[in-house]
mmCIF file of the C-alpha atoms, coordinates in Angstrom:
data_MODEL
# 
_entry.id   MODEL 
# 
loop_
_atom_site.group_PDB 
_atom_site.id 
_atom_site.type_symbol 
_atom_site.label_atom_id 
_atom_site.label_alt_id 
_atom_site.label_comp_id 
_atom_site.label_asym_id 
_atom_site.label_entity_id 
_atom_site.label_seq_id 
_atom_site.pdbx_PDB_ins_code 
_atom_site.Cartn_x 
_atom_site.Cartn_y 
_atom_site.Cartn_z 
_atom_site.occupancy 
_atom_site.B_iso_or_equiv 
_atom_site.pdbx_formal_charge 
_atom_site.auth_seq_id 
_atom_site.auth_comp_id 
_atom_site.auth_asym_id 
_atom_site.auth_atom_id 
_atom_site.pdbx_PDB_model_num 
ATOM 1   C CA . UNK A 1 1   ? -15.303 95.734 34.112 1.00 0.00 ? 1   UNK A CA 1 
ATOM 2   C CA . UNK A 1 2   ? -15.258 97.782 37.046 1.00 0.00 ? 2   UNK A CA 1 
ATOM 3   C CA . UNK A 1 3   ? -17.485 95.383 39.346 1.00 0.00 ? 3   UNK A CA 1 
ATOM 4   C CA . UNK A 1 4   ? -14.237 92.331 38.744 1.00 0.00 ? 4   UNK A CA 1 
ATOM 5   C CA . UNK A 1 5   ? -11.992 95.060 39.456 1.00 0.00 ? 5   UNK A CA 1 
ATOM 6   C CA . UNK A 1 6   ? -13.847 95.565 42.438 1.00 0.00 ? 6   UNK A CA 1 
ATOM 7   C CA . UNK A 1 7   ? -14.198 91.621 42.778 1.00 0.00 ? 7   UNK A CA 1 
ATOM 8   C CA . UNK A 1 8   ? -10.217 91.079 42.410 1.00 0.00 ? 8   UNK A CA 1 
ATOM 9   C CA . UNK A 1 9   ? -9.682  93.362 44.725 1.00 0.00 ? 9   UNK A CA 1 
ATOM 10  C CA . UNK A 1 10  ? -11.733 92.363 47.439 1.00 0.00 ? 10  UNK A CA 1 
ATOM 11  C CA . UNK A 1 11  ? -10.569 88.689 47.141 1.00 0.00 ? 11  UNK A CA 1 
ATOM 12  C CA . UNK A 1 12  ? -6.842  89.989 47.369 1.00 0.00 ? 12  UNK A CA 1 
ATOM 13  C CA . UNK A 1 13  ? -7.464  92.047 50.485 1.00 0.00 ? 13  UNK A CA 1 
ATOM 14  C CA . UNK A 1 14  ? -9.500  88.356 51.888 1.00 0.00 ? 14  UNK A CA 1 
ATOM 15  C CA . UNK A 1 15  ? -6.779  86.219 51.326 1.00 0.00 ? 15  UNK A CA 1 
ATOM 16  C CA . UNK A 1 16  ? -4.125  88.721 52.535 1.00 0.00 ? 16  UNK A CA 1 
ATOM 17  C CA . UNK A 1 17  ? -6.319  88.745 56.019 1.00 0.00 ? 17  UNK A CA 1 
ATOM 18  C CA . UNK A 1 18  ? -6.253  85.091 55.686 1.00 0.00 ? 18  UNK A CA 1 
ATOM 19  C CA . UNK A 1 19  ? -2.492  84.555 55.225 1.00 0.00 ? 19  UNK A CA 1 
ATOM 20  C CA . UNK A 1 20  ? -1.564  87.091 57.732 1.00 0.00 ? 20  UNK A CA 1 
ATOM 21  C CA . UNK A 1 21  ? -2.038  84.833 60.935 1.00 0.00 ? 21  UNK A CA 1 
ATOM 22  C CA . UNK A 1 22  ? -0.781  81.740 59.600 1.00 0.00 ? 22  UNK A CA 1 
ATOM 23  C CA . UNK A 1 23  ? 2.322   83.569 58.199 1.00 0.00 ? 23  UNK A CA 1 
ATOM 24  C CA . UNK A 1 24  ? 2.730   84.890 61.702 1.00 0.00 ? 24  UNK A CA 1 
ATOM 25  C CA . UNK A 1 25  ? 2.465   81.493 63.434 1.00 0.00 ? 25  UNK A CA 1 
ATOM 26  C CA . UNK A 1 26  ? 5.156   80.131 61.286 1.00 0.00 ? 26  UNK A CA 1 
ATOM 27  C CA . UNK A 1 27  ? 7.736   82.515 62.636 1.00 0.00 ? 27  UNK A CA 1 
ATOM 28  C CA . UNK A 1 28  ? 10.444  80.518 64.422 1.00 0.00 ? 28  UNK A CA 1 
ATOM 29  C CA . UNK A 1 29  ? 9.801   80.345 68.455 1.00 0.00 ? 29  UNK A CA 1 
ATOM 30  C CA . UNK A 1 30  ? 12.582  81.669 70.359 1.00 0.00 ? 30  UNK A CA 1 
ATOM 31  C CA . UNK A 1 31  ? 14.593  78.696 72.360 1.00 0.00 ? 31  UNK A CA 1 
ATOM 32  C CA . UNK A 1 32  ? 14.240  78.672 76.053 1.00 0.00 ? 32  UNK A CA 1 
ATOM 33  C CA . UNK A 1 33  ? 18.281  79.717 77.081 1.00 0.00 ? 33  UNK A CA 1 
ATOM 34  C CA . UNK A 1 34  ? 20.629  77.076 77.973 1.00 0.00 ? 34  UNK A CA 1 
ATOM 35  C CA . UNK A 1 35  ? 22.001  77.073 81.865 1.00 0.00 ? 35  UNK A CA 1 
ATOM 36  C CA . UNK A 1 36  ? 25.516  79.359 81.650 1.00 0.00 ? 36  UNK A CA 1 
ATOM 37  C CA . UNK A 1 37  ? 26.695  76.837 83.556 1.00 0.00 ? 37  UNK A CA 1 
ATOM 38  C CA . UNK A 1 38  ? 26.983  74.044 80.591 1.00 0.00 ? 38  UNK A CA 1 
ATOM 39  C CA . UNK A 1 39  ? 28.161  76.588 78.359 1.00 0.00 ? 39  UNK A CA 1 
ATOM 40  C CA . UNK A 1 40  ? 30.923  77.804 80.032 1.00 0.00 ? 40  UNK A CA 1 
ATOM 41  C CA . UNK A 1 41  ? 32.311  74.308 81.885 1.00 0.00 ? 41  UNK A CA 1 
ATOM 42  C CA . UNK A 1 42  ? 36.018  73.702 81.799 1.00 0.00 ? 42  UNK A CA 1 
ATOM 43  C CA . UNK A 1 43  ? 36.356  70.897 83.391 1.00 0.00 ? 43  UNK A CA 1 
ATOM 44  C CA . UNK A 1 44  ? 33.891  67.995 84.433 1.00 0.00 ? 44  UNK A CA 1 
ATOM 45  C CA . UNK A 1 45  ? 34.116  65.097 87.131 1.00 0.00 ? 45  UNK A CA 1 
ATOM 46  C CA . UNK A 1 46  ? 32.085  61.593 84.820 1.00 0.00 ? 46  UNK A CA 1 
ATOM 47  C CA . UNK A 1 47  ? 29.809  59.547 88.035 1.00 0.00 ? 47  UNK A CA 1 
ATOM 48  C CA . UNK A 1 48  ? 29.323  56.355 86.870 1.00 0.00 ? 48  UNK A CA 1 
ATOM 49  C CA . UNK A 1 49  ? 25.498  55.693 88.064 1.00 0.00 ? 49  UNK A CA 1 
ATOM 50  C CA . UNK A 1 50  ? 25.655  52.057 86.386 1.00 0.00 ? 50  UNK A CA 1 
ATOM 51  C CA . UNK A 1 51  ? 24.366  49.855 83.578 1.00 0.00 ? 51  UNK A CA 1 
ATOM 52  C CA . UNK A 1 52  ? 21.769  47.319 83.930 1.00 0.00 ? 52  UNK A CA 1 
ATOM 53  C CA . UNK A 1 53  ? 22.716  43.729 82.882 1.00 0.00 ? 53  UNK A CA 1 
ATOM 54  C CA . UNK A 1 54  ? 19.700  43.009 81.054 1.00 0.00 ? 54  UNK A CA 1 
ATOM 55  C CA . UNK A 1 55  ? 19.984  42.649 77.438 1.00 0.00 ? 55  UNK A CA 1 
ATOM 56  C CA . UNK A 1 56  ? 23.539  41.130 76.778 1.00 0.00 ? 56  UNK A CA 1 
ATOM 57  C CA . UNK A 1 57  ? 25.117  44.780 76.235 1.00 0.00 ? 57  UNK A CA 1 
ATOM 58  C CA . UNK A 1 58  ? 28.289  43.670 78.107 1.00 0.00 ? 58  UNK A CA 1 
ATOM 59  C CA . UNK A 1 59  ? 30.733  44.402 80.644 1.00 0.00 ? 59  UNK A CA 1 
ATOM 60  C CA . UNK A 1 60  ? 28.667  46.051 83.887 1.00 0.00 ? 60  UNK A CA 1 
ATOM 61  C CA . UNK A 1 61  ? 31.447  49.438 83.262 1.00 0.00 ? 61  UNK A CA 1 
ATOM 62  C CA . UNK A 1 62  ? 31.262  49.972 79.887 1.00 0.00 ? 62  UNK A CA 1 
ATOM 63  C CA . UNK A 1 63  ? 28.641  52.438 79.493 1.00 0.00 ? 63  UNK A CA 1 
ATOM 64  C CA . UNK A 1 64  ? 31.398  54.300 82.290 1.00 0.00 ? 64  UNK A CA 1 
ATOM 65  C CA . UNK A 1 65  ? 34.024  53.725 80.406 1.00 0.00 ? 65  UNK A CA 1 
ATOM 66  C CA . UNK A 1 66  ? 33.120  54.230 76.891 1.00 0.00 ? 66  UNK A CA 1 
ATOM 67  C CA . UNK A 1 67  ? 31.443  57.532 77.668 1.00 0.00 ? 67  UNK A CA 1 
ATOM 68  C CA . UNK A 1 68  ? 34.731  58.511 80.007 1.00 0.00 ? 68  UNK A CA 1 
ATOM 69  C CA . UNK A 1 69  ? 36.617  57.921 76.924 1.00 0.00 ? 69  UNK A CA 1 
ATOM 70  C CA . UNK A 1 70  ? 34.488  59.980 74.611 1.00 0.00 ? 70  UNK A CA 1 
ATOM 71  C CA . UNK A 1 71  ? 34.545  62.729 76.654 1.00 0.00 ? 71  UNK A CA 1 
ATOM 72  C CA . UNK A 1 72  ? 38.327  62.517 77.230 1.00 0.00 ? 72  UNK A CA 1 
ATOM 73  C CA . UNK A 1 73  ? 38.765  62.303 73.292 1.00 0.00 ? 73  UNK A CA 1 
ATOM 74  C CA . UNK A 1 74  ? 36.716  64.992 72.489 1.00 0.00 ? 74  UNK A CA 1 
ATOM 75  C CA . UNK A 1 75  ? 38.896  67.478 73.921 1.00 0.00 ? 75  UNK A CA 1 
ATOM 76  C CA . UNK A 1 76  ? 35.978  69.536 75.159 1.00 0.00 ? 76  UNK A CA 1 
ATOM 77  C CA . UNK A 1 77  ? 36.589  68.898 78.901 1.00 0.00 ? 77  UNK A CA 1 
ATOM 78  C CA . UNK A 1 78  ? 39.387  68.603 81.165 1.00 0.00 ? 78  UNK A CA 1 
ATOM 79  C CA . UNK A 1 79  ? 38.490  65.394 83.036 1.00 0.00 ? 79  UNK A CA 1 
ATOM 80  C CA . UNK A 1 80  ? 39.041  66.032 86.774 1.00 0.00 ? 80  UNK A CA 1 
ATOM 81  C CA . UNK A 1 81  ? 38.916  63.143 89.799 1.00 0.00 ? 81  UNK A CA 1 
ATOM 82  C CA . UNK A 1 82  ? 36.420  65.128 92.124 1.00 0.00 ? 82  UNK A CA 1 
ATOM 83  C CA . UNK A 1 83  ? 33.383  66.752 91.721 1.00 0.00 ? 83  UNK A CA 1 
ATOM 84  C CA . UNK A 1 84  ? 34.779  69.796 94.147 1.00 0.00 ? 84  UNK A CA 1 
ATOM 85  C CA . UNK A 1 85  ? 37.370  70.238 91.238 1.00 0.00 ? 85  UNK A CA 1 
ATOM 86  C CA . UNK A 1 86  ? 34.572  70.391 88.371 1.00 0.00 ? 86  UNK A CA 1 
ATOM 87  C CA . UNK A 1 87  ? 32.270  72.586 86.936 1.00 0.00 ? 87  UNK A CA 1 
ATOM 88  C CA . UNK A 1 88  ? 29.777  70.013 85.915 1.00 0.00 ? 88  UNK A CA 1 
ATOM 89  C CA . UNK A 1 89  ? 29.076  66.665 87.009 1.00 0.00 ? 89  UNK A CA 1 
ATOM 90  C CA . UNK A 1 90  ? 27.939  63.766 83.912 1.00 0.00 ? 90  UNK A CA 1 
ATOM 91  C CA . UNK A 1 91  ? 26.255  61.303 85.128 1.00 0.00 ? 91  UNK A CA 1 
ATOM 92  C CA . UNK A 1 92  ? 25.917  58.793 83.209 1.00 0.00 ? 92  UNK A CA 1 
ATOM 93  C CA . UNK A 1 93  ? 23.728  54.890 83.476 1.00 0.00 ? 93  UNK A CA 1 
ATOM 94  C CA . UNK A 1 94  ? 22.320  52.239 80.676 1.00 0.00 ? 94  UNK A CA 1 
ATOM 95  C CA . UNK A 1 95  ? 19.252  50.722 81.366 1.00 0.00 ? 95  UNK A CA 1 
ATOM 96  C CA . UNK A 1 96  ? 17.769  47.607 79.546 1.00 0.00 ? 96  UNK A CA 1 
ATOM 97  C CA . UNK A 1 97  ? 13.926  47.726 80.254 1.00 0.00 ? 97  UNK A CA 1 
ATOM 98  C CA . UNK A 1 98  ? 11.822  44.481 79.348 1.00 0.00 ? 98  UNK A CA 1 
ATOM 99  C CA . UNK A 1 99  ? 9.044   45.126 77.312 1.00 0.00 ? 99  UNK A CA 1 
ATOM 100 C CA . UNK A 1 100 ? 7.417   42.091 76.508 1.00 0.00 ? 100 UNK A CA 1 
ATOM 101 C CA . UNK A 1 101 ? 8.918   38.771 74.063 1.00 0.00 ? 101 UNK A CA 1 
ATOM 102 C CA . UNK A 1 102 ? 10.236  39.025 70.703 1.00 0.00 ? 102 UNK A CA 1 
ATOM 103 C CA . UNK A 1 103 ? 7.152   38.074 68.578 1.00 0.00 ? 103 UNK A CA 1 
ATOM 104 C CA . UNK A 1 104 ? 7.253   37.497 64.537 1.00 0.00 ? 104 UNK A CA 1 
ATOM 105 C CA . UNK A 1 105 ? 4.347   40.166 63.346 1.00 0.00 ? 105 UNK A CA 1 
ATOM 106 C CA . UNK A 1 106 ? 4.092   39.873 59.513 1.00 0.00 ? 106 UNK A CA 1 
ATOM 107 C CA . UNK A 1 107 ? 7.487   41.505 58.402 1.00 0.00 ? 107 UNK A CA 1 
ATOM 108 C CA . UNK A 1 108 ? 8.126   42.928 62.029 1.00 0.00 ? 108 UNK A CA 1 
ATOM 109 C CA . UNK A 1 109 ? 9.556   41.492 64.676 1.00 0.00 ? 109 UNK A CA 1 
ATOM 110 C CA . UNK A 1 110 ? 8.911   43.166 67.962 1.00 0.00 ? 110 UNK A CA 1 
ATOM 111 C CA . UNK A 1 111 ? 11.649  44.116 70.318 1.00 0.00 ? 111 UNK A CA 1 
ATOM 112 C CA . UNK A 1 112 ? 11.954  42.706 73.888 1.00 0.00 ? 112 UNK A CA 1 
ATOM 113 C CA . UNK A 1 113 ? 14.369  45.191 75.568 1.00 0.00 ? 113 UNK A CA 1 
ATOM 114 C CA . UNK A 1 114 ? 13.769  49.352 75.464 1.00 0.00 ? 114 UNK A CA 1 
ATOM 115 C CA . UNK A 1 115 ? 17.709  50.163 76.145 1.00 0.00 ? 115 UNK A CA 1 
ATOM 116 C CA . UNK A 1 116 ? 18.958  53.867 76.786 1.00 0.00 ? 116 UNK A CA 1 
ATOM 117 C CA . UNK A 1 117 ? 21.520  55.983 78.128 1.00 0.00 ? 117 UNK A CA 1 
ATOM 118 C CA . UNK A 1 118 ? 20.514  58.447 80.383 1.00 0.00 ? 118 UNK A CA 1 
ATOM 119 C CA . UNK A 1 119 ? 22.889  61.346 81.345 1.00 0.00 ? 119 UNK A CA 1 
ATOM 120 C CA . UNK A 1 120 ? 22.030  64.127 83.461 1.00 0.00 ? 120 UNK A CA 1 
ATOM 121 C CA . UNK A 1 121 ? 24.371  67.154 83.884 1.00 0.00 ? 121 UNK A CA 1 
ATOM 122 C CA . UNK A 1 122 ? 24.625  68.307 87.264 1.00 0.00 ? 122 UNK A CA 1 
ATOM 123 C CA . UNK A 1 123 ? 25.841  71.486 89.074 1.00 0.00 ? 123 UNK A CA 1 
ATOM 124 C CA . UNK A 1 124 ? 28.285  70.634 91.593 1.00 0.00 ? 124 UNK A CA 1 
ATOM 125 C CA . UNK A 1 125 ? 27.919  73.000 94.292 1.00 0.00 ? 125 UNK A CA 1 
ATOM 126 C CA . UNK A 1 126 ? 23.989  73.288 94.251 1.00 0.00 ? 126 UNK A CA 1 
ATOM 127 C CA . UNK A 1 127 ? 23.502  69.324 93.490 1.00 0.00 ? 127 UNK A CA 1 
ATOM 128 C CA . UNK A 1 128 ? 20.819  70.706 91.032 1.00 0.00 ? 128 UNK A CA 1 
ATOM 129 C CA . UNK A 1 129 ? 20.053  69.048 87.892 1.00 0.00 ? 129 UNK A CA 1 
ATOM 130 C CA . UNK A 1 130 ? 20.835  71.450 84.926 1.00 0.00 ? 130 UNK A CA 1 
ATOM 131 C CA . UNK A 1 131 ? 19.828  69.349 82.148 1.00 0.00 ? 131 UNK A CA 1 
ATOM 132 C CA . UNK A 1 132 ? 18.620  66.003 81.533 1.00 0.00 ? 132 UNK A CA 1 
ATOM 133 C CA . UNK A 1 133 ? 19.177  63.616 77.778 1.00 0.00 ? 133 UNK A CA 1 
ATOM 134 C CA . UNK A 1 134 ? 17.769  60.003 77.419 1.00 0.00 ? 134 UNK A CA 1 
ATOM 135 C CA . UNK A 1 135 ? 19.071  58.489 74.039 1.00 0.00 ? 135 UNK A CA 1 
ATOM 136 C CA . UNK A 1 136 ? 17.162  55.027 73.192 1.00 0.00 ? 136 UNK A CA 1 
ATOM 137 C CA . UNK A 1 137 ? 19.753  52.910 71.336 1.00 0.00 ? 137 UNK A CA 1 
ATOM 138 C CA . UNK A 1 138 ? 18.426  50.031 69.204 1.00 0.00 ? 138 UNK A CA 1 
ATOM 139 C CA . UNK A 1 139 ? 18.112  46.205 70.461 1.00 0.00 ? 139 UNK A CA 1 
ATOM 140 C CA . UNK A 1 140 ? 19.271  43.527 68.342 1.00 0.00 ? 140 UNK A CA 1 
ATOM 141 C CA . UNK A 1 141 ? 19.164  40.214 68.428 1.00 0.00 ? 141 UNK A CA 1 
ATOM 142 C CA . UNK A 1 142 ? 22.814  39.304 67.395 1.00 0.00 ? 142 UNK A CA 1 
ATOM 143 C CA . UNK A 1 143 ? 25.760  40.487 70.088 1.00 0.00 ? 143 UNK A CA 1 
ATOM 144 C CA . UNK A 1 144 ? 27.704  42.473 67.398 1.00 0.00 ? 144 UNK A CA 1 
ATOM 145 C CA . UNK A 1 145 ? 24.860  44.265 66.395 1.00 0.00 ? 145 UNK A CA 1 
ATOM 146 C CA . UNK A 1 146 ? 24.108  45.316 69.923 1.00 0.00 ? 146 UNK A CA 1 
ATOM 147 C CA . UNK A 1 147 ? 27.637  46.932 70.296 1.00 0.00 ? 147 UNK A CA 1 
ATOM 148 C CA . UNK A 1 148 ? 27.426  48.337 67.459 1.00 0.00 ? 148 UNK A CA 1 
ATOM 149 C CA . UNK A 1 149 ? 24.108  49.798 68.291 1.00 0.00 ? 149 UNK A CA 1 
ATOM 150 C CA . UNK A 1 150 ? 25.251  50.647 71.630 1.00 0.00 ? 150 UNK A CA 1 
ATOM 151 C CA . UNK A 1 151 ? 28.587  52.206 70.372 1.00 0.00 ? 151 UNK A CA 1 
ATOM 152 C CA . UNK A 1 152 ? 26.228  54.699 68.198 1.00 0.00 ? 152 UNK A CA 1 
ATOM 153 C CA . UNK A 1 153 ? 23.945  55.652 71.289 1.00 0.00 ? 153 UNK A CA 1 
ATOM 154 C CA . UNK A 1 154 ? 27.422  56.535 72.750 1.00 0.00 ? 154 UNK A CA 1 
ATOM 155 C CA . UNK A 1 155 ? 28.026  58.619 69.435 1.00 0.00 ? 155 UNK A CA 1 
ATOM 156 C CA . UNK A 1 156 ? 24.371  60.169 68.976 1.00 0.00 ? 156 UNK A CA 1 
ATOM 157 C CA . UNK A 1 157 ? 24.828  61.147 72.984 1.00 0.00 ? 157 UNK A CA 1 
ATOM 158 C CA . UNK A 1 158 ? 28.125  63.187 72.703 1.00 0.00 ? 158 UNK A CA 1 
ATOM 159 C CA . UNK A 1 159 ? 26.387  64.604 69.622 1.00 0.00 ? 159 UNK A CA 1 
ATOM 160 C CA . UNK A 1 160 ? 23.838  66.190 71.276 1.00 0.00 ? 160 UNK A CA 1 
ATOM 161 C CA . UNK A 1 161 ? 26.191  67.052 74.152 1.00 0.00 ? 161 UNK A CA 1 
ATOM 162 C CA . UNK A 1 162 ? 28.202  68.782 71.539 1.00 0.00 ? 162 UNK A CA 1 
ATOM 163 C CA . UNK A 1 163 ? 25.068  70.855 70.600 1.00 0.00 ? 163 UNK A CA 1 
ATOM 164 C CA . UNK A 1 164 ? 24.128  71.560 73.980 1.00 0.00 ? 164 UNK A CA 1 
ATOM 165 C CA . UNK A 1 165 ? 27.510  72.373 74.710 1.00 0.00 ? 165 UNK A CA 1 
ATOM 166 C CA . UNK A 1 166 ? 27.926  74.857 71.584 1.00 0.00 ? 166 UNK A CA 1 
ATOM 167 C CA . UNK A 1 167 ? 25.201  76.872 71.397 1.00 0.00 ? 167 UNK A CA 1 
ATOM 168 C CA . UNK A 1 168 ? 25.839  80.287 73.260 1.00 0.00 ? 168 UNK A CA 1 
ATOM 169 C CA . UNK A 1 169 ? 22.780  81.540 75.867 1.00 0.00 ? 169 UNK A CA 1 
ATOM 170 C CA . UNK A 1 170 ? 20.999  84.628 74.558 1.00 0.00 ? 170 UNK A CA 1 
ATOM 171 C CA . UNK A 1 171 ? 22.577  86.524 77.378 1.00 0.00 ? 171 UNK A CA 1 
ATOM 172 C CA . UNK A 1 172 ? 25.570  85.427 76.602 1.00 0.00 ? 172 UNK A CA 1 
ATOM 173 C CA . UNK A 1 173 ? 25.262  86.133 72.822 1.00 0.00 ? 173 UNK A CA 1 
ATOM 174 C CA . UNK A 1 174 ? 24.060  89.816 73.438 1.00 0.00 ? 174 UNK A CA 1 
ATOM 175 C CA . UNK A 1 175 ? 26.752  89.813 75.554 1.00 0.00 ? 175 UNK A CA 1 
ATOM 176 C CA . UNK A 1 176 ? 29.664  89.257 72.632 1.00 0.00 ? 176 UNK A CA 1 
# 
């Protein structure tokens, strides 16, 4: 009786040095802090650094203007005409990159085009990049699938802009 006492024991003491370190390395990394720049813009001047034609996605200013008009709807920003009057500069393109032909595969059909948005958030008086997103938004074969698909890259972008936008640095935080 006293030598599975001894036995229990001794396993619990095992798999408690065993559990320790993975316990540990499951503990939630802290997040590198966010430029106080993005999180405390007012106002922000929208650069329009193009759309590639590639793809059918449409008029060669619509990836300006949609995003423009997101930004202006969202309330977040005050939209201003200069980048000497802003805080932060968006700059926003759509690229269509060619990635080989649209072959039948069994079920799958591969894709031709790779299409994204790229913004990168700039800091107007340094010309410094402060932060960088690249949202892929899905090709389609049929035009009203592609706007629609494009019109949700627009939506998954200000998303994550939102986020970005939202979440207070840890110096700021300790700060409050």
């Amino acid at each position: 009786m006293r030598v599975s006492r001894s036995s229990g024991f001794l396993v619990a003491v095992v798999v408690t040095l065993l559990i320790a370190p993975v316990l540990e390395a499951q503990q939630p990394k802290a997040a590198a802090p966010i430029p106080a720049q993005i999180t405390a813009a007012k106002k922000v001047f929208i650069s329009n650094a193009g759309q590639d034609d590639l793809g059918g996605f449409g008029d060669p200013d619509r990836t300006y203007n949609q995003f423009y008009s997101a930004i202006k709807s969202s309330g977040q920003y005050q939209l201003v005409s200069t980048p000497a009057d802003a805080d932060l500069v968006f700059e926003i393109s759509f690229a269509v990159q060619a990635v080989g032909t649209n072959v039948i595969k069994g079920d799958s059909v591969g894709t031709p085009y790779a299409p994204s948005f790229r913004l990168v958030i700039f800091d107007p008086k340094t010309h410094f990049p402060l932060w960088t997103f690249n949202q892929h938004v899905q090709w389609a074969i049929l035009a009203g699938n592609r706007d629609k698909n494009f019109d949700q890259g627009i939506a998954e972008l200000m998303t994550s802009l939102k986020k970005l936008a939202g979440e207070p640095t840890s110096v700021q935080a300790a700060a409050k």
